[in-house]
LUMVOSE-141772 format. One line per 10 residues: number of its first residue (from 1); for each residue z, x, y of C-alpha. Coordinates in nm, 4 decimals. Layout:
// residues N
NUM = Z X Y  ...;
END
This chain:
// residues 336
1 = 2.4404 0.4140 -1.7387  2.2131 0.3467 -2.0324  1.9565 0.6257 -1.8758  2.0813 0.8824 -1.5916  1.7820 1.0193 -1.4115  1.7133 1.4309 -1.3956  1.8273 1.5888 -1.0769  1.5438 1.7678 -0.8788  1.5992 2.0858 -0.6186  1.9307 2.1286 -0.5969;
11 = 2.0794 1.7937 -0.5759  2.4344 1.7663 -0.7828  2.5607 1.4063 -0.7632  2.8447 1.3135 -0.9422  2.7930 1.1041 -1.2627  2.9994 0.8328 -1.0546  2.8145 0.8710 -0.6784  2.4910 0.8725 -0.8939  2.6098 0.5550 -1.0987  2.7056 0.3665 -0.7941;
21 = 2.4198 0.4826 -0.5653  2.1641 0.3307 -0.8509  2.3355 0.0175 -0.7918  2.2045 0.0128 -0.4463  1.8589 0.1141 -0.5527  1.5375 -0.0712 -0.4288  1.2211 0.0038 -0.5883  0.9020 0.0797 -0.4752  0.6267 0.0619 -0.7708  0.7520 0.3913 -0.9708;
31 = 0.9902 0.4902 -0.7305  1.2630 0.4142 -0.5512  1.5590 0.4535 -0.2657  1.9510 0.4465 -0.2474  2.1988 0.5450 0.0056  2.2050 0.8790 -0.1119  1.8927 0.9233 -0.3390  1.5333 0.9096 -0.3609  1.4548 0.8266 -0.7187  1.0575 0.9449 -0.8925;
41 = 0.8450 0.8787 -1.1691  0.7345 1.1415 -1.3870  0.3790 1.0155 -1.4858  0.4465 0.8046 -1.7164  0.7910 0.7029 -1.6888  0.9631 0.5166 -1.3639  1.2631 0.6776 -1.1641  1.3280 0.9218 -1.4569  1.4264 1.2388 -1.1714  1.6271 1.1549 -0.8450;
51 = 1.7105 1.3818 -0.5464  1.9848 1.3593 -0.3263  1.8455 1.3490 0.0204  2.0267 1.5810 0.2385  1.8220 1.8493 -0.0175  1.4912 1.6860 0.1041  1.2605 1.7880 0.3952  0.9744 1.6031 0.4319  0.7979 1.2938 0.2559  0.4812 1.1780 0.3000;
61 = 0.2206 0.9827 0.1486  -0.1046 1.1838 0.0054  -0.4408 0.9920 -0.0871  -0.6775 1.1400 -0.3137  -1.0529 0.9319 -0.3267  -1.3065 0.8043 -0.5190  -1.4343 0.6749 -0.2608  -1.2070 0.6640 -0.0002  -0.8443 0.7447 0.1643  -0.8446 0.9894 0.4628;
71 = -1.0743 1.3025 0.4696  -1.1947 1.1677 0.7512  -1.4924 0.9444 0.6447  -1.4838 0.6698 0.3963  -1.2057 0.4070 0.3708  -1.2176 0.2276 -0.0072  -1.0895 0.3396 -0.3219  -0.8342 0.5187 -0.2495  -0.5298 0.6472 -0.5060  -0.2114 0.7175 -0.3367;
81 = 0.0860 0.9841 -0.4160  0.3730 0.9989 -0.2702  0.4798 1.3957 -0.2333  0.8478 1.4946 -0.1595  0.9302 1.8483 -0.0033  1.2445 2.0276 -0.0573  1.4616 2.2581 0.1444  1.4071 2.5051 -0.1399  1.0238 2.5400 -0.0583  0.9484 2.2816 -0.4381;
91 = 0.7559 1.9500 -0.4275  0.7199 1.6803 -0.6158  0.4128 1.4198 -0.6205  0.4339 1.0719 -0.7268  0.1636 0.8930 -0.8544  0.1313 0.4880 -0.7034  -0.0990 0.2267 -0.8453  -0.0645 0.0616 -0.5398  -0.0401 0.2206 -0.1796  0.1432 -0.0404 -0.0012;
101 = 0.4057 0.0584 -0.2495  0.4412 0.4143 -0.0833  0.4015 0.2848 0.2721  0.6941 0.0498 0.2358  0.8693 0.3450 0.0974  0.8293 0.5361 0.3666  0.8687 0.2873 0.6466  1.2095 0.2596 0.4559  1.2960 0.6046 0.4532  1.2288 0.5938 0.8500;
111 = 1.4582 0.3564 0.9161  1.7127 0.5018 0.6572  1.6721 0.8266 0.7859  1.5279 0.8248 1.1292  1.4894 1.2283 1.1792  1.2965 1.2890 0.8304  0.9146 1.3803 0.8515  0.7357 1.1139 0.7134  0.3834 1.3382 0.7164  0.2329 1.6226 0.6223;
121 = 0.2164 1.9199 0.8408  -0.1287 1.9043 0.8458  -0.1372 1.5393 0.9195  0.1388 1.5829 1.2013  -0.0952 1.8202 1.3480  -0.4245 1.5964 1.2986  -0.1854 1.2961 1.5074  -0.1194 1.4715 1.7987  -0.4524 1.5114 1.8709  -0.5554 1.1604 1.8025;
131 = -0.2798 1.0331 2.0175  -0.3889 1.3130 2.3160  -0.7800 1.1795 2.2911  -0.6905 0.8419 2.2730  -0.4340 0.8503 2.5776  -0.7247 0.9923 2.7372  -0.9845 0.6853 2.7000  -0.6683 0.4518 2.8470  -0.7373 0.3345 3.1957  -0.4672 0.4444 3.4487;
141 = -0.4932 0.1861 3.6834  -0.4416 -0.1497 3.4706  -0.5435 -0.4706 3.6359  -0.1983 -0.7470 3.7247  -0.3779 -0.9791 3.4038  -0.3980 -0.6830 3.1661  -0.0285 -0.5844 3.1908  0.0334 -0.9481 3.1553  -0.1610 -0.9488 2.8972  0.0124 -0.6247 2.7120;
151 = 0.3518 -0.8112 2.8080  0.2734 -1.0853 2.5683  0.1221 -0.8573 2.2827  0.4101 -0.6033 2.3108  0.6459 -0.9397 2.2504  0.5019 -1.0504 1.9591  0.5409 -0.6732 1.8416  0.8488 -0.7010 1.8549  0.8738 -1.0724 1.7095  0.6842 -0.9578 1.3966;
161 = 0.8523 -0.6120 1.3205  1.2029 -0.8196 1.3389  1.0526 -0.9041 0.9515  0.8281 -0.6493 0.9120  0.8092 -0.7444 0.5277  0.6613 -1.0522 0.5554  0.3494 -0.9408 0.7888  0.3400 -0.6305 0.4914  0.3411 -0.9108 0.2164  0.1012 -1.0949 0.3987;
171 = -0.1078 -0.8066 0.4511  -0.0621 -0.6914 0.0696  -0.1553 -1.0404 -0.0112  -0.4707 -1.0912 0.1475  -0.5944 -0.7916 -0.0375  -0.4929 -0.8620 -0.3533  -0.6468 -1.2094 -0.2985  -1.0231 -1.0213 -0.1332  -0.9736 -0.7684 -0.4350  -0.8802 -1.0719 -0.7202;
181 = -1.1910 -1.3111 -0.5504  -1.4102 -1.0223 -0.5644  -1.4567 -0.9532 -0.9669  -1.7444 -1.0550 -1.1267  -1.6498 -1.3263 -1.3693  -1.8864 -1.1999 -1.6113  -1.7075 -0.8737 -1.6032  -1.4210 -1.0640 -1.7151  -1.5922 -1.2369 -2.0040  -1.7435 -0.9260 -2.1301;
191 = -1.3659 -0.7712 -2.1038  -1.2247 -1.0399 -2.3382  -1.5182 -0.9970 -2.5365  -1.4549 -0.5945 -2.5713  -1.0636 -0.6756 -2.5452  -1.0925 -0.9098 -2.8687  -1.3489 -0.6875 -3.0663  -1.0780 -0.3786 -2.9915  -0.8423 -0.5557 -3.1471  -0.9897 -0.6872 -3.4702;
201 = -1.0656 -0.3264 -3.5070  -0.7501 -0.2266 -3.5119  -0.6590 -0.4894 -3.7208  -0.9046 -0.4199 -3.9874  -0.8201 -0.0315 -3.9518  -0.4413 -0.1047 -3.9642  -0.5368 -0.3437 -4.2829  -0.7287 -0.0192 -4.4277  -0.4299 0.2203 -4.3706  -0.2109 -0.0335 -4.5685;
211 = -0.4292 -0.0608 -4.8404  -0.6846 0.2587 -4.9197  -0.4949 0.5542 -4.6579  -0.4887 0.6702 -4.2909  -0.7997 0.8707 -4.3944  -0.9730 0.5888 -4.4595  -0.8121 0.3720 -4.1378  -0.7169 0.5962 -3.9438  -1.0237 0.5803 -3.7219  -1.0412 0.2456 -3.6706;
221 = -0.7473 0.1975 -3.5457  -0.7575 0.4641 -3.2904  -1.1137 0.3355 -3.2034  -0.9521 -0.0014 -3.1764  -0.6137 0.0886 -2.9520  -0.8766 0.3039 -2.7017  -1.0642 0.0204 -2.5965  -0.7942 -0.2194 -2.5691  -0.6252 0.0427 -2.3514  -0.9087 0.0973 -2.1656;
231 = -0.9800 -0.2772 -2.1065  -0.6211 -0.3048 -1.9810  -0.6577 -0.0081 -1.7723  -0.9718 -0.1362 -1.5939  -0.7657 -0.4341 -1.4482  -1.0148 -0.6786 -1.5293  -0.9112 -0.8153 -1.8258  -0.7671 -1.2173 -1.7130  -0.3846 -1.1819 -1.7137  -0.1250 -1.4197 -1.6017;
241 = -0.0744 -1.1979 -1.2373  -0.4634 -1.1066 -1.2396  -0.6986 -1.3830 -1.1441  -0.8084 -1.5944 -0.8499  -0.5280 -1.8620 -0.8452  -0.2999 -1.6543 -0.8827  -0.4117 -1.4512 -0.5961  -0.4847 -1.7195 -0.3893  -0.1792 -1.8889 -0.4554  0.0272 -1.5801 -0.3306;
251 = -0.1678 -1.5594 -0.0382  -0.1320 -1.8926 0.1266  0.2175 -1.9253 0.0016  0.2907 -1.6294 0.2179  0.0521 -1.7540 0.4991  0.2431 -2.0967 0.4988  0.5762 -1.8756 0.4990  0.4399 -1.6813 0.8058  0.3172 -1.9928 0.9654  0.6785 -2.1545 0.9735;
261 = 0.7964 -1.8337 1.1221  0.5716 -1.9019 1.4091  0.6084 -2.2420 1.4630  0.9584 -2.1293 1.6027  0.7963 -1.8741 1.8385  0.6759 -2.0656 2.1791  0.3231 -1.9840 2.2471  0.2791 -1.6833 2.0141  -0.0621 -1.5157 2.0932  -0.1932 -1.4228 1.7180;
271 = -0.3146 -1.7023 1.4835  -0.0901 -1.6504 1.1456  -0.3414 -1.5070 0.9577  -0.3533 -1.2342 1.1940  -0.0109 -1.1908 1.2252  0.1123 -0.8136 1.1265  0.2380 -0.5870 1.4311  -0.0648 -0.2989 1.3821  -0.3208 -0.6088 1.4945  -0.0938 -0.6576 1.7970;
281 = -0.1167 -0.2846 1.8303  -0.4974 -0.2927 1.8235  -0.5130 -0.5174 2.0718  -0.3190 -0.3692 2.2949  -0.4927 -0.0662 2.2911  -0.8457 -0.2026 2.3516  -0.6927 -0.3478 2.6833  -0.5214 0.0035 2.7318  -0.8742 0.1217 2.7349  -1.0002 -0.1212 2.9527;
291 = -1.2518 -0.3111 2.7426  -1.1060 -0.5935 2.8547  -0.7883 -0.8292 2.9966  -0.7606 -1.1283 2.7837  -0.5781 -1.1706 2.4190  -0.9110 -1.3566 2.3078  -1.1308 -1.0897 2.4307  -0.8933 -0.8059 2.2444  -0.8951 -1.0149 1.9162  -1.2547 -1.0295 1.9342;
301 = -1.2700 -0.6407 2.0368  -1.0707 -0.5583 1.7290  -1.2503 -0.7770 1.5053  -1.6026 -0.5890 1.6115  -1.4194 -0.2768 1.5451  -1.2893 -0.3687 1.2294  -1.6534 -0.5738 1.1027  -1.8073 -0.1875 1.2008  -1.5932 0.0101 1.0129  -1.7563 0.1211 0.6481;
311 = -1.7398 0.3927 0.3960  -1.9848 0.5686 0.6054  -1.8206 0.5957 0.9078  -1.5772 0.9074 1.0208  -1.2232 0.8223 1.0909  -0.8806 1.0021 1.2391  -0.5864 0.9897 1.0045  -0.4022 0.6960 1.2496  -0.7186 0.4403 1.2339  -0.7207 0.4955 0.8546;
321 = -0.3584 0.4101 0.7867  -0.3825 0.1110 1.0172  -0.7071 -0.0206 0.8803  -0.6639 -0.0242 0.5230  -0.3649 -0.2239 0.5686  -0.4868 -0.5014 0.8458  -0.8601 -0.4940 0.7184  -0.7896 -0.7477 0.4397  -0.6558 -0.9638 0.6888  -0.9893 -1.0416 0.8781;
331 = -1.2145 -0.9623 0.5431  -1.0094 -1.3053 0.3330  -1.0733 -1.5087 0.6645  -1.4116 -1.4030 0.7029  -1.3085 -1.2702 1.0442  -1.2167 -1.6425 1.1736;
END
C-alpha cells in the first residue's frame, strides 16, 4: 500500500487483512467502511486512522450549529461530525462537509452491522420519548379507508428502500440544487473579483521574493494565498461542480432516473419528486394520528407541516433528522 492508515483503540489488523479490507472500502466524504474496518480523517487528511470494528461500540452522528442541527430549535446551518466510541472508553470525531455523507455512513453501518448503536446515549434516550408521545397522539381505532390507505404507503416504503440510494441522491440533490439556485450572483462576481485580486497579489509578492527578499515579499504573498483560501473556502467562488447548471443538471438527471423507476411500479402513490421512504413515513403517520384517510390529504398534511417548520420553531431529535433530509424535496418544487 502506498499509505497504510494508523490503527485506533486497540485494533491490530494484519498488514495483509488491512491491505485487502481497503480494497473493499467505500467512502463516505472523509471517511469510510470495509468488511472489517471503519476508516477516519484526521482534520485535514482523509482515512489516515482505521479501526477494526469488533473494537467499536457505538457510532453516531453529532451536529454542532451556526444556526441549526438539533438542540432542539432551529434546523439550518448545521456542521456534522461523525463520533466513534470504543470498547476502551476513547472516541474519535470526524469532521463532514456534508451531512448526508455521515447519514449514508451510518445507514451503512446498520445494515453491515445490525446490533451497533447508531446514536448517542443521550439521543437514544431523547427517542424513546418521542416515539412514546407520538404513539400516544395515534388513533386506536383506524377507519377500513385509513388502513387501506397505510397499506399502500407502507408498499411504496418498501418499494423505495429496495434502492434506498437513489431517493438519498435525490434528496441530496434537490438541496444542492435549492442551496446552488440560492447564491446571490453578485456574491459570485465580487468572489472572482477578490479571487483574482488575491492572486495578483501573490504574484507580485512571489515576483518580490525572487527579486529584492522574503522580507520584502513575504507579506504579500501570504496576504495573497489568505484570500484566495478564503474565497475557496466560502464555496462561492464559480467552479466547474458549483453553479446552477450544474446543480440543476444533477437534480433532474436523478429525478428522470427516479421517474423510470416508477414507471415500473403500478399505481405508485408519491409523485417522483416526492419519492424518498421518510415522506411515505410522514404520511403515514399523519393518518396514524387521524388527521385524515386519504394519500392526497396526508401529502398535503405533510407539506403544511413541512411549509411551518423554521429556525424558530422547537423540534425532537427524530423530526430533525427526517426534515433536513426531505425538506429540500418540497422547498426545489415549491411544494407542488
Amino acid at each position: 500500500m502506498i499509505f497504510t492508515p494508523k490503527a485506533l483503540g486497540s485494533s491490530n489488523l494484519t498488514v495483509e487483512e488491512l491491505k485487502e479490507d481497503k480494497k473493499n472500502l467505500v467512502k463516505y466524504g472523509p471517511c469510510g467502511l470495509g468488511k472489517k474496518a471503519i476508516y477516519l480523517n484526521s482534520f485535514y487528511l482523509d482515512r489516515v486512522y482505521y479501526a477494526d470494528m469488533a473494537n467499536v461500540s457505538r457510532v453516531y452522528k453529532r451536529v454542532a450549529m451556526s444556526k441549526g442541527g438539533f438542540t432542539g430549535k432551529g434546523l439550518f446551518g448545521s456542521i456534522p461530525y461523525l463520533v466513534v466510541e470504543f470498547k476502551d472508553g476513547t472516541k474519535k470525531v470526524c469532521n463532514f462537509k456534508y451531512e448526508e455523507h455521515v447519514d449514508l455512513m451510518l445507514d451503512a453501518i446498520s445494515e453491515a452491522y445490525p446490533k451497533m448503536p447508531t446514536h448517542s446515549v443521550e439521543a437514544e434516550k431523547r427517542l424513546r420519548k418521542a416515539e412514546e408521545k407520538e404513539r400516544a397522539r395515534f388513533v386506536k381505532n383506524l377507519s377500513k379507508e385509513a388502513i387501506q390507505t397505510i397499506d399502500i404507503l407502507d408498499k411504496a416504503k418498501l418499494e423505495l428502500e429496495k434502492d434506498r440510494e437513489l431517493s438519498t441522491r435525490l434528496a441530496y440533490d434537490a438541496k444542492q440544487k435549492r442551496t446552488l439556485d440560492s447564491i446571490n450572483p453578485t456574491y459570485r462576481i465580487l468572489a472572482v473579483a477578490v479571487f483574482l485580486a488575491a492572486a495578483v497579489c501573490a504574484a507580485f509578492g512571489i515576483h518580490l521574493v525572487m527579486t529584492s527578499g522574503i522580507k520584502t515579499g513575504g507579506v504579500y504573498v501570504l496576504l495573497g494565498f489568505a484570500f484566495i483560501f478564503f474565497v475557496i473556502s466560502s464555496h462561492v467562488l464559480p467552479t466547474g461542480t458549483n453553479n446552477k447548471r450544474y446543480g440543476d443538471n444533477c437534480y433532474r438527471n436523478t429525478l428522470s432516473e427516479m421517474e423510470s423507476k416508477l414507471e415500473k411500479i403500478s399505481n405508485f402513490p408519491l409523485p417522483a419528486i416526492y419519492a424518498h421512504p421518510i415522506v411515505c413515513e410522514r404520511m403515514i403517520r399523519v393518518i396514524r394520528e387521524g388527521r385524515t384517510t386519504t394519500i392526497d390529504g396526508a401529502m398535503e398534511l405533510v407539506k403544511k407541516d413541512l411549509k411551518a417548520l423554521n429556525p424558530s420553531v422547537t423540534v425532537t431529535q427524530k423530526e430533525y433528522d427526517e426534515v433536513v433530509v426531505v425538506k429540500p424535496l418540497f422547498t426545489v418544487a415549491d411544494y407542488a
